[in-house]
Each structure stands twice: as C-alpha cells, then as structure tokens.
MILUM-494318 format. One line per 5 residues: number of its first residue (from 1); their letters; for each residue x, y, z of N, C-alpha, C. Coordinates in steps of 0.001 Angstrom, whole numbers. Layout:
! MILUM-494318
NUM = a = X:Y:Z:X:Y:Z:X:Y:Z; ...
This chain:
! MILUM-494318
1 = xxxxx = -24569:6664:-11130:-23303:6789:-10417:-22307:7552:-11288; -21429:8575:-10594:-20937:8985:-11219:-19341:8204:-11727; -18430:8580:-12892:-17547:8043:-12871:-16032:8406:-12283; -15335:7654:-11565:-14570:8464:-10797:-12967:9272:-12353; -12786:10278:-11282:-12037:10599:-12415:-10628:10424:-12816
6 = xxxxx = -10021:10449:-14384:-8712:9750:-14158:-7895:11351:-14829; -7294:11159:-13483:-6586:12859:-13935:-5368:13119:-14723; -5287:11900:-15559:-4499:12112:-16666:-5132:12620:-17812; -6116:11771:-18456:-7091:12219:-19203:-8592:12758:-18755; -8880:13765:-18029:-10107:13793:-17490:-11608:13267:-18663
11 = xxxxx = -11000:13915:-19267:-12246:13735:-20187:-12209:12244:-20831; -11756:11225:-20124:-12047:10104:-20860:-11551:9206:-19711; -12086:8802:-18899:-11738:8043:-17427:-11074:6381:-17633; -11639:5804:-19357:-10981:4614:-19347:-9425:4609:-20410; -9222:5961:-21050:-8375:6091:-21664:-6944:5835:-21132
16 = xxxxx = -5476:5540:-21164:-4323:4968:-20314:-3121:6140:-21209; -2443:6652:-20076:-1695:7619:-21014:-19:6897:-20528; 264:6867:-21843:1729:5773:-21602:2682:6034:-20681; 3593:5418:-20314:4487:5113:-19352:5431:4978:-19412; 6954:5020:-19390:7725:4574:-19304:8744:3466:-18344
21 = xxxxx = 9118:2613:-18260:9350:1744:-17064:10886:2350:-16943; 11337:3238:-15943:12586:3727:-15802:13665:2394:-15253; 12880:1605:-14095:13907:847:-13886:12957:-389:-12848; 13300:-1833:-12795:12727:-2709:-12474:13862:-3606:-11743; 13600:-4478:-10413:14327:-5531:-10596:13638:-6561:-9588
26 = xxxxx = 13834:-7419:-9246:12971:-8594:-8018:13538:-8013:-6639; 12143:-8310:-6487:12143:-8277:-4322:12494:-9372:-3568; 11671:-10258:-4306:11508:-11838:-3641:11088:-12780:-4999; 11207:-13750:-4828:10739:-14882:-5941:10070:-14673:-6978; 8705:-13957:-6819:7622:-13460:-7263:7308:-12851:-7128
31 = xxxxx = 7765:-11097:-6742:7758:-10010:-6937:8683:-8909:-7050; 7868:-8049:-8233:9087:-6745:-8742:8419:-5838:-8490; 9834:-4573:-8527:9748:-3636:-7983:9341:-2883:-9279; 8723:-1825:-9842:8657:-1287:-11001:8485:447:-10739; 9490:1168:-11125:9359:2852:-11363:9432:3114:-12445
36 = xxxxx = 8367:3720:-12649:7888:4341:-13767:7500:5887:-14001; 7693:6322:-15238:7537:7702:-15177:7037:8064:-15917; 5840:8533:-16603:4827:9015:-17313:5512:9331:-18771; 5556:9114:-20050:5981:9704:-20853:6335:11303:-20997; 4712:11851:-20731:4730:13326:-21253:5013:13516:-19963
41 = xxxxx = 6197:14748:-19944:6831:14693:-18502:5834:15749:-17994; 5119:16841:-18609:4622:17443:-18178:3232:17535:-17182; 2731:15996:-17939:1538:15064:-16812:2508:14674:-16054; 3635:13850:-16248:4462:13136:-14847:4559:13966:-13727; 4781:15423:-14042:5268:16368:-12970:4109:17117:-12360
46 = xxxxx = 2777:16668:-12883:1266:17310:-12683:881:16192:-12246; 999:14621:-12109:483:13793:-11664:70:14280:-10143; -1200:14226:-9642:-1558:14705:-8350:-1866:13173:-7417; -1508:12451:-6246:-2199:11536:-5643:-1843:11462:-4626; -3252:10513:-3495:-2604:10794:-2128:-2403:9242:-1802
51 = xxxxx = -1609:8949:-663:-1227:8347:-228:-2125:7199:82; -2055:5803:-416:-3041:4788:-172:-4000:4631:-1374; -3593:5692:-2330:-4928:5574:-4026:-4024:4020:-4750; -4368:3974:-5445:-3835:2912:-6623:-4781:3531:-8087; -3674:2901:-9062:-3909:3370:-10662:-3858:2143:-11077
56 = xxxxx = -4462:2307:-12336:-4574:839:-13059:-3551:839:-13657; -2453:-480:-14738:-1305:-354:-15537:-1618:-1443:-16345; -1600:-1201:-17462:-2157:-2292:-18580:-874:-2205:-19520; -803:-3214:-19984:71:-4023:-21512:-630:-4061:-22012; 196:-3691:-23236:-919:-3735:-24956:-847:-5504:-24865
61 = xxxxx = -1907:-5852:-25235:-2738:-7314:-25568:-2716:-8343:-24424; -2605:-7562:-23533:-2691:-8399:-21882:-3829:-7831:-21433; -3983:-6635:-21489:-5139:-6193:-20050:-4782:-5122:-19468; -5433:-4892:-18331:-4965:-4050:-17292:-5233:-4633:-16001; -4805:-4181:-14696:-4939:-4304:-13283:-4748:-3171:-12588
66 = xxxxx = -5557:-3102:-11416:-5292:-1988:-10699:-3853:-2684:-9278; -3324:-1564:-9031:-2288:-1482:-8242:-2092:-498:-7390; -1565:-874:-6482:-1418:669:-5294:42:1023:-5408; -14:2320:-5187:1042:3141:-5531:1845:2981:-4270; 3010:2216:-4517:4049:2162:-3368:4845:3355:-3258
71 = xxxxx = 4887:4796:-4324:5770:5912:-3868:5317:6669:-2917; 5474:7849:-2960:4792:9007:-2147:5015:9867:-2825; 3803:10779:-2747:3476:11804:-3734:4354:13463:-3291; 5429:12878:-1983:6497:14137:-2071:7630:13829:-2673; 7688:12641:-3419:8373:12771:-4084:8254:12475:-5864
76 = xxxxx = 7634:13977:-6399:7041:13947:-7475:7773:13388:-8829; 7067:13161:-10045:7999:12649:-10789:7954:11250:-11250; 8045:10183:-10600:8059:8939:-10665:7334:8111:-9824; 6955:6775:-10078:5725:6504:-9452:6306:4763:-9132; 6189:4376:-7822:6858:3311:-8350:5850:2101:-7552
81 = xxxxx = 5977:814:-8138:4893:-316:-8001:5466:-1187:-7177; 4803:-2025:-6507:5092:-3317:-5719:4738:-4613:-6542; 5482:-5079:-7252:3844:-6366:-8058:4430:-7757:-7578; 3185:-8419:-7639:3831:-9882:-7649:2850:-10608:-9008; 3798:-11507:-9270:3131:-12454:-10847:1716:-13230:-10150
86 = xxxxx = 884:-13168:-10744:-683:-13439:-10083:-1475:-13708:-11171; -1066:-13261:-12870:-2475:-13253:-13445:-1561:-13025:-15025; -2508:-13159:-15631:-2290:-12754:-17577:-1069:-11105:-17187; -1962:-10246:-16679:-1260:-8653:-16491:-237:-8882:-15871; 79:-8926:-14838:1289:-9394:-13637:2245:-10187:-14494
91 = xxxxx = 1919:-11269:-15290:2976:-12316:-16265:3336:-11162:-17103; 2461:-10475:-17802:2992:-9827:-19387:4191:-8447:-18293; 3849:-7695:-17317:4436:-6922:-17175:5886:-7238:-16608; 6019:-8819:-16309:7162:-9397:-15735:8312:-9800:-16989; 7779:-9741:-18003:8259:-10482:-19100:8717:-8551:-19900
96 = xxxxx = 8434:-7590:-19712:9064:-6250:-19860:10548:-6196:-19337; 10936:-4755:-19981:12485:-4724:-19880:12230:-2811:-19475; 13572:-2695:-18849:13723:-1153:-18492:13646:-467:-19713; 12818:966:-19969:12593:1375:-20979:11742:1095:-21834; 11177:278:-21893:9543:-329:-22375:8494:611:-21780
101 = xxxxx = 7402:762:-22906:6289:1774:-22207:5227:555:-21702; 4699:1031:-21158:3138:488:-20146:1848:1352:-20588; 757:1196:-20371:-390:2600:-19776:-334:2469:-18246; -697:3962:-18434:-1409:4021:-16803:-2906:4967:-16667; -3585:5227:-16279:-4681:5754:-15650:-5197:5678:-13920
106 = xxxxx = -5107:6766:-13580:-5970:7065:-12749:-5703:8793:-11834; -5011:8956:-10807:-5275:7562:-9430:-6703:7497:-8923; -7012:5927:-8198:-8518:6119:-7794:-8133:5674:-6431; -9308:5651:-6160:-9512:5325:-4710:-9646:6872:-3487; -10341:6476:-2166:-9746:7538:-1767:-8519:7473:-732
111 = xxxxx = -8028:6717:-371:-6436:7027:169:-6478:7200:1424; -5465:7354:2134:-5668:7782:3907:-5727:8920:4025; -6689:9272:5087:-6590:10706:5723:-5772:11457:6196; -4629:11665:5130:-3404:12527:5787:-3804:13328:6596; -4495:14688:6836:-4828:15617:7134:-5049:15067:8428
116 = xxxxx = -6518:14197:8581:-6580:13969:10033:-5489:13440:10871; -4765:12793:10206:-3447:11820:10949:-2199:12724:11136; -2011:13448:10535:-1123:15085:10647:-1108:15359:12175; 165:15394:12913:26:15817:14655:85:14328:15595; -542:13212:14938:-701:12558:15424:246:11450:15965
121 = xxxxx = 74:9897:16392:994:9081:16612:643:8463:15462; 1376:7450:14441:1030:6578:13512:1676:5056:13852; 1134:4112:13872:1222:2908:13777:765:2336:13087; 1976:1651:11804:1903:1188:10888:1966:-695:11052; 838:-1398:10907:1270:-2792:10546:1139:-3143:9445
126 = xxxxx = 2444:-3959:8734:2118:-4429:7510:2469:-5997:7422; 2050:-6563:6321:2557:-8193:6354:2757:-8745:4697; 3365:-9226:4680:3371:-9537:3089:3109:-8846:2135; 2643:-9057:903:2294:-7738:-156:1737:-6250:718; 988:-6774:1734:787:-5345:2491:1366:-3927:2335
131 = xxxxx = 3124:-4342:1800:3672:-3313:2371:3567:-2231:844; 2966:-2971:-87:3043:-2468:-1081:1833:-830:-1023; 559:-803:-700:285:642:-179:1072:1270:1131; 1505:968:2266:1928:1318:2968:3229:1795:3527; 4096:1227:2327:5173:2373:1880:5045:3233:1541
136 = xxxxx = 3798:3595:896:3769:5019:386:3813:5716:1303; 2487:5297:2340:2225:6532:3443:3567:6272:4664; 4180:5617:4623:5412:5392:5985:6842:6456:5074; 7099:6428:3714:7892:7204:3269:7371:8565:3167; 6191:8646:3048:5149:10289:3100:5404:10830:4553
141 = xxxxx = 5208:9827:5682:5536:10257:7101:6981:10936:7573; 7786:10023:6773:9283:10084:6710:9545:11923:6299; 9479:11900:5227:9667:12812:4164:9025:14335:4940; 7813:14298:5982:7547:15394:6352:7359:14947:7804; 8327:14281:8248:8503:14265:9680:8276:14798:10981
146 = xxxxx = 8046:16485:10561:7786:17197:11601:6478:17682:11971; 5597:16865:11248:3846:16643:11144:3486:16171:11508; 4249:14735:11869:3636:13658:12680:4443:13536:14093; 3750:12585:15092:4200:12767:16417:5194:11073:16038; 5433:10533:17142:5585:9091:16454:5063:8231:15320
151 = xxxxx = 6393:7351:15071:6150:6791:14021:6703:5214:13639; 5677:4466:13897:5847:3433:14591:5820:2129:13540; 6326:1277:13311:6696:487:11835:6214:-1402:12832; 5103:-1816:12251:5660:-3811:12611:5389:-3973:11347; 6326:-4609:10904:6565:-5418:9401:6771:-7336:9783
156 = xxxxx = 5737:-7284:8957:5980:-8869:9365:5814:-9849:7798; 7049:-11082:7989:6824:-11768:6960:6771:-13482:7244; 7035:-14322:6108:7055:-15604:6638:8457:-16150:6430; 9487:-15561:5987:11031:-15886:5886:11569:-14378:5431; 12817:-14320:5853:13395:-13368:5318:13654:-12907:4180
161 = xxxxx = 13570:-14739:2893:13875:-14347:1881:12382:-13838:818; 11221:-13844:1915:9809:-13251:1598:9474:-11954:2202; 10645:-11503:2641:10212:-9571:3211:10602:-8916:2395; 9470:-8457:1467:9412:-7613:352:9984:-5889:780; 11426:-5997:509:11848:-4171:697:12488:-4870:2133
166 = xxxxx = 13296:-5824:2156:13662:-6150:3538:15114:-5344:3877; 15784:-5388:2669:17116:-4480:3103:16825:-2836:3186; 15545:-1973:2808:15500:-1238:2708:14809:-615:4228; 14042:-1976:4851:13533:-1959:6651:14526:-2025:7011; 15535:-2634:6861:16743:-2969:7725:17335:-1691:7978
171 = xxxxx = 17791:-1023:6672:18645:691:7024:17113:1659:7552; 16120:1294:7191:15427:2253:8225:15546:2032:9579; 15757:844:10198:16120:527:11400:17321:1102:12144; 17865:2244:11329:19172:2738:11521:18673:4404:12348; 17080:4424:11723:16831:5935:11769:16401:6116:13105
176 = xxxxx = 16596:7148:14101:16182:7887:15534:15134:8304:15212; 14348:8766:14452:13119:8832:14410:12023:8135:14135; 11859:6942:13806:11534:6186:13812:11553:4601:14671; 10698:3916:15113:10821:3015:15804:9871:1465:14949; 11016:1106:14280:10757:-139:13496:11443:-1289:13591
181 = xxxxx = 10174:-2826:13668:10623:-4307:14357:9994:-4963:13066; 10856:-5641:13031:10840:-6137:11920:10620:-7860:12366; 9728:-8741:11646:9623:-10316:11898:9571:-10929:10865; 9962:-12265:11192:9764:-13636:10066:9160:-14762:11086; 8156:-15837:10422:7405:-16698:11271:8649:-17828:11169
186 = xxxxx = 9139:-17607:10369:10357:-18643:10570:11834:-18547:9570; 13002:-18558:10461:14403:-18140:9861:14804:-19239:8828; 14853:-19027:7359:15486:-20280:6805:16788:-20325:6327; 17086:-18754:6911:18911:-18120:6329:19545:-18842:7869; 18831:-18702:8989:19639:-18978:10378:20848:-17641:10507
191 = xxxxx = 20669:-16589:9344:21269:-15466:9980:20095:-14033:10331; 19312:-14285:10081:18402:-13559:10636:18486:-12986:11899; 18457:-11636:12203:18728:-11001:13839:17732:-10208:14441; 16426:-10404:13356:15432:-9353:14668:14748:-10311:14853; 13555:-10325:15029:12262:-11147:16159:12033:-12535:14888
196 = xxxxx = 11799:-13756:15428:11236:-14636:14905:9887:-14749:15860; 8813:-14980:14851:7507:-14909:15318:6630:-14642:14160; 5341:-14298:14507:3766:-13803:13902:4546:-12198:13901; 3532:-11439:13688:3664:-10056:13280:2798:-9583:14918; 2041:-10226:14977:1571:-9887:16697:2655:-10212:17839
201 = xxxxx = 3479:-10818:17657:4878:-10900:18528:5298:-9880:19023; 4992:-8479:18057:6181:-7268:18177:5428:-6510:18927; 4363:-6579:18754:3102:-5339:19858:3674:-5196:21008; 4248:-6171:22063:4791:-6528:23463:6132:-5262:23202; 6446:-4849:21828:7404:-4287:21982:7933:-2450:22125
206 = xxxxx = 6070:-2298:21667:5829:-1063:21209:5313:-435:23203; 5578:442:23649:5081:1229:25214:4962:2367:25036; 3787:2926:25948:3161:3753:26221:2579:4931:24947; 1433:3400:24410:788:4010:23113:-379:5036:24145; -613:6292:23585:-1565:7037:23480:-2680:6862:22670
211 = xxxxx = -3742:6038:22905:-4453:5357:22070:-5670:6584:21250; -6128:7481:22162:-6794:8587:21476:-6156:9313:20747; -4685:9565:20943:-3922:10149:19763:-2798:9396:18943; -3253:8475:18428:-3044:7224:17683:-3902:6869:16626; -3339:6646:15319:-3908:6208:13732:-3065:4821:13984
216 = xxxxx = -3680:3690:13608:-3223:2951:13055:-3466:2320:11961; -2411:2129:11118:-3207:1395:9496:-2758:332:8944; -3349:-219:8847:-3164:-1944:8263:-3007:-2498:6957; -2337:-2915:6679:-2819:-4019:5439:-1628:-5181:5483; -2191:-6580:5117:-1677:-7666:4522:-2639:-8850:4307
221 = xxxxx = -1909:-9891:4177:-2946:-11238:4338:-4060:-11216:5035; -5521:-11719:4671:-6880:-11924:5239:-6788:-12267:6538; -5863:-13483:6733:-5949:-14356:8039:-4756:-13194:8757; -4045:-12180:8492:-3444:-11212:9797:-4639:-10384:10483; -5376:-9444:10135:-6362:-8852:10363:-7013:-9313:11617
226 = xxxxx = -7309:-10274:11475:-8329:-10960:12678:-7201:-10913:13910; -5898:-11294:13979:-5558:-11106:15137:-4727:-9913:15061; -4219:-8864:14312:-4024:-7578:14417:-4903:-6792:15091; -6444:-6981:14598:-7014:-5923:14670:-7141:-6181:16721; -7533:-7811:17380:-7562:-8008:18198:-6726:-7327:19428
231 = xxxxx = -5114:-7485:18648:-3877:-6324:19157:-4505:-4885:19288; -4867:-4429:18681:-5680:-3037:18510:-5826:-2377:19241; -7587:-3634:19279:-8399:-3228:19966:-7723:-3220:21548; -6882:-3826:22229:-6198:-4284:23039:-5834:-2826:23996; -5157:-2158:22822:-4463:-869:22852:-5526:465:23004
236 = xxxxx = -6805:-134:23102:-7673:969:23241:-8001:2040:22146; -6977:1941:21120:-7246:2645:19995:-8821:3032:19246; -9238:3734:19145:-10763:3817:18024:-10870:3277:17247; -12016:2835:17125:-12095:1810:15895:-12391:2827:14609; -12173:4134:14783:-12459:4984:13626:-11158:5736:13617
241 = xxxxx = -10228:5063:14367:-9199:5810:13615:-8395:4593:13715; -8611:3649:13223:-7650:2366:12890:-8355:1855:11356; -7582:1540:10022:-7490:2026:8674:-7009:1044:8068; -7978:516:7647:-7491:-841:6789:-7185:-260:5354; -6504:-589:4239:-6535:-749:2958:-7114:-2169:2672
246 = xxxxx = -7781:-2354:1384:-8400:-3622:1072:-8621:-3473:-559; -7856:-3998:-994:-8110:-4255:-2373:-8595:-5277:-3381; -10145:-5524:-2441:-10948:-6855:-2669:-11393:-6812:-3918; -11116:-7810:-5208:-11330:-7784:-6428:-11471:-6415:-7311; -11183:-6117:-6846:-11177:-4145:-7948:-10369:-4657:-9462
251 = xxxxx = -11369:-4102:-10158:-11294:-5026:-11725:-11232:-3418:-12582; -11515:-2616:-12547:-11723:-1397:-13164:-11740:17:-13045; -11594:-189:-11783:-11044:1355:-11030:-11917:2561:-11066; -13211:2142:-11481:-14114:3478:-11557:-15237:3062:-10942; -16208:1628:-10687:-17082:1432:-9937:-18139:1640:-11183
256 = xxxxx = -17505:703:-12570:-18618:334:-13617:-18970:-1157:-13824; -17738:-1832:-13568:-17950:-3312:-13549:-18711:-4109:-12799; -18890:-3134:-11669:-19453:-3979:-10745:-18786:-4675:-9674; -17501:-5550:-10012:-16817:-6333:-9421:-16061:-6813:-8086; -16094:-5231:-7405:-15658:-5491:-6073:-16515:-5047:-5436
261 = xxxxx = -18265:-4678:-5734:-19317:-4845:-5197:-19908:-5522:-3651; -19997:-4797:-2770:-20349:-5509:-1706:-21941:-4185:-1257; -23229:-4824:-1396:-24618:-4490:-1183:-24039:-2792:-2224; -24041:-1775:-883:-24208:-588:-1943:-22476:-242:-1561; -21618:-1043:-1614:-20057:-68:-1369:-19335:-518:-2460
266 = xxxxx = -19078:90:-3222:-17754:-120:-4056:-16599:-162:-3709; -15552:-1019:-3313:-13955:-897:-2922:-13497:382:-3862; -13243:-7:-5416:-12455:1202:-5714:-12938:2406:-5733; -14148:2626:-5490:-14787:4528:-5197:-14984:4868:-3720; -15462:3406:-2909:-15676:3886:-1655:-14149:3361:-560
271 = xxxxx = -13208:2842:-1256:-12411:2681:-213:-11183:2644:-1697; -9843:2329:-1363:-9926:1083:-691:-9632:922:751; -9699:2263:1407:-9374:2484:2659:-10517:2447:3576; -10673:2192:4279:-12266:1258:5127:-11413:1720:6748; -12328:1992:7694:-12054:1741:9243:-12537:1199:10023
276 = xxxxx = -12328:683:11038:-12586:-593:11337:-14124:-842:11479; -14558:144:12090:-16396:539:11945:-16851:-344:10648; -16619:-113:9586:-16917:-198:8275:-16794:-1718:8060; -15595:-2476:8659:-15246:-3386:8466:-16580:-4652:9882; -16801:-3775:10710:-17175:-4317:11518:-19213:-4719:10508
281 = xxxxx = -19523:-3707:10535:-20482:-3405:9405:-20947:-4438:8322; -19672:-4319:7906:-19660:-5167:6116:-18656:-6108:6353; -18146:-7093:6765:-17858:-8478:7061:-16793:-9135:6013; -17885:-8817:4933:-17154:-9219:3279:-16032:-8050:2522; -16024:-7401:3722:-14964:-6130:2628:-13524:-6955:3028
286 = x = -13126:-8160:4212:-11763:-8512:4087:-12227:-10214:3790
C-alpha cells in the first residue's frame, strides 16, 4: 500500500511541520475553536486542501490526532479547527495559549467532490461536532456562490448552549442566499427563537427539492444518520450523491496503523467521505 502523502513534507509523510496557534477561544463547554497558521509562511500560503480532508496536530509529549479542517481552502493562509477535549491530545492542546506552536501534517483524506457538486443544489445536515468538517464546505459554497444552485443549511443541536458556531448560524440566517434552520432538542435559555425539535423536524421546512439535482452531505452523531438518511431517502435523492463524512477511529492519517480498518477500506485513505452506497455495503463504517 502506498503511503498517502503529506504535502508539507513530501518526502517524509510522518514528519509535522510547526504551527503557530494565531488565536483560540471556547464554543461550548468542551470545545475550542483553534486558527492556526503554519510557521514558514511560505508552506502556509502553498498549503493546498479540499474541502472535507483533515490533518493530524500533535503536542510535543502528548501525541498527535487527526482533525478535520473546519476552514475553507478559499480562504488561504490560515487553517482553523473545531476540537472538543476527548483524549491525552485534545487535553494537552486545551491547556495551550495564543502564540504557542503545535505540528501539523498532512492534509489526508479524500474530501467532497467539489467539482461534481459545482451547478448543483446542496443540502447540508449537520448535528453536533458534525459541523466541524462541514463548515468548511458550507463557507467554500458561500465564498463562490455563483457555482452552486441552492444552498440549503439544517443544523441541529441538543441546547443552544451546545450549538457549536451558534452565533455565527444565527448572522448567516441574515443571508438571501442562503436558506438556513437552525434546532435544539430542547431550550434551557427559554430565549431561544428558531425550531425546538430533532434535526429531522426542519426537513417539513425545506420545498420543492430537485432530488436528481441535489448533493446532500452529512455528518454528526451515529444515532442522527439512521433517521437523516431515512429523511433522504424520502426526498428521492441518490444514494450516490448523498455524502457522509465519518471519522471512525483514524489514528494515523496514512492507512499504516491499521486502525480505522474495516475488511479492505481504510477511513483515512479511502474516505473519510463515503456515499450512501458505501455505507449501505459496509455497515461498520458509521
């Protein structure tokens, strides 16, 4: 097998070329926001990735983890993370200060099919950490607007004070080009003003989907999936053009460890982007 490549250092795929943490602060309880910008500015500004990859980010005497890149790659330069505290890596990088270096390596994975989804309608569901790849590609949509046909946002959480990037949905909710509903399964501010419900609540809200010219892409919690995808299928959409992200145990980002192994698919070389076919297939990829 070959090793996938890390286009910072090509010639050395497990090597981490430092980082700088420009600026950090909390989302929710247990998760930060982190932008970062490559030391040598001249890789920062050559950094190449598409939308939906993730890079690994390691602390000296912690480790590393792989992570998906919550920026978008039109807006070059800085790279910025979704994390929540989960592990040895996640603790040490929480316990950092602005201006502290990191490593980074990669990007891996292969990412969503911009190209095919280009022209098209996009419908985005996300739910909890979810939104952490799928900002990338909903600010990538944003940013070149006149590529895509609609652009369609359900964000769903379990309180308001758990919607990761919630004031930042809220002023997108401001934008005419876009059509974004935002949920919580339950209000614990009691000032909450869009939908209380599941994240399948909001579907009733979305009309006259064009299901052959329609992408939809997913990610959050295990237990959303099963009745998202049900919504979906509902909508007539293809099951080959509806796009999970899945970032099932990925330990190393090149497909040497072994670790997110399912028969012959590797998550971090063969996905982490999967369609529903794939998912239907292989059972164990969510």
């Amino acid at each position: 097998m070959s090793v996938e490549k890390n286009e910072l250092n090509p010639n050395n795929p497990f090597l981490p070329e430092p980082a700088r943490i420009v600026r950090m602060y909390p989302l929710t309880d247990d998760v930060k926001f982190f932008q970062v910008r490559i030391a040598d500015m001249e890789k920062a500004l050559a950094f190449k990735y598409c939308v939906g990859q993730f890079a690994m980010l390691s602390v000296l005497g912690a480790g590393e983890a792989p992570f998906s890149i919550s920026s978008t790659p039109s807006r070059p330069g800085l790279l910025e993370f979704c994390i929540r505290k989960a592990g040895t890596v996640t603790e040490a990088l929480f316990k950092l200060k602005e201006n502290d270096l990191i490593g980074i390596r990669g990007p891996y994975g292969n990412g969503f099919p911009v190209e095919k989804i280009k022209g098209k309608d996009v419908l985005i569901v996300m739910g909890g950490l979810g939104v952490a790849p799928l900002r990338s590609v909903l600010l990538y949509c944003l940013d070149n607007r006149d590529q895509f046909r609609r652009v369609i946002l359900l964000h769903g959480a379990k309180k308001p004070s758990e919607m990761i990037f919630r004031e930042e949905f809220l002023d997108l909710k401001q934008r005419e080009d876009l059509e974004c509903y935002l949920a919580v399964d339950e209000d614990d501010t009691k000032e909450w003003k869009e939908n209380v419900g599941v994240v399948t609540t909001l579907f009733p809200k979305i009309n006259d989907i064009n299901p052959e010219n329609t992408f939809s892409l997913v990610c959050g919690p295990p237990v959303m999936y099963k009745f998202v995808l049900k919504e979906l299928v509902k909508l007539n959409i293809p099951k080959d053009q509806i796009l999970m992200t899945l970032e099932r145990r990925m330990k190393c980002g090149v497909g040497k460890c072994g670790h997110c192994a399912i028969d012959y698919i590797y998550t971090c070389l063969d996905g982490p982007v999967f369609t529903y076919w794939d998912i239907i297939h292989m059972r164990e990829l969510i």
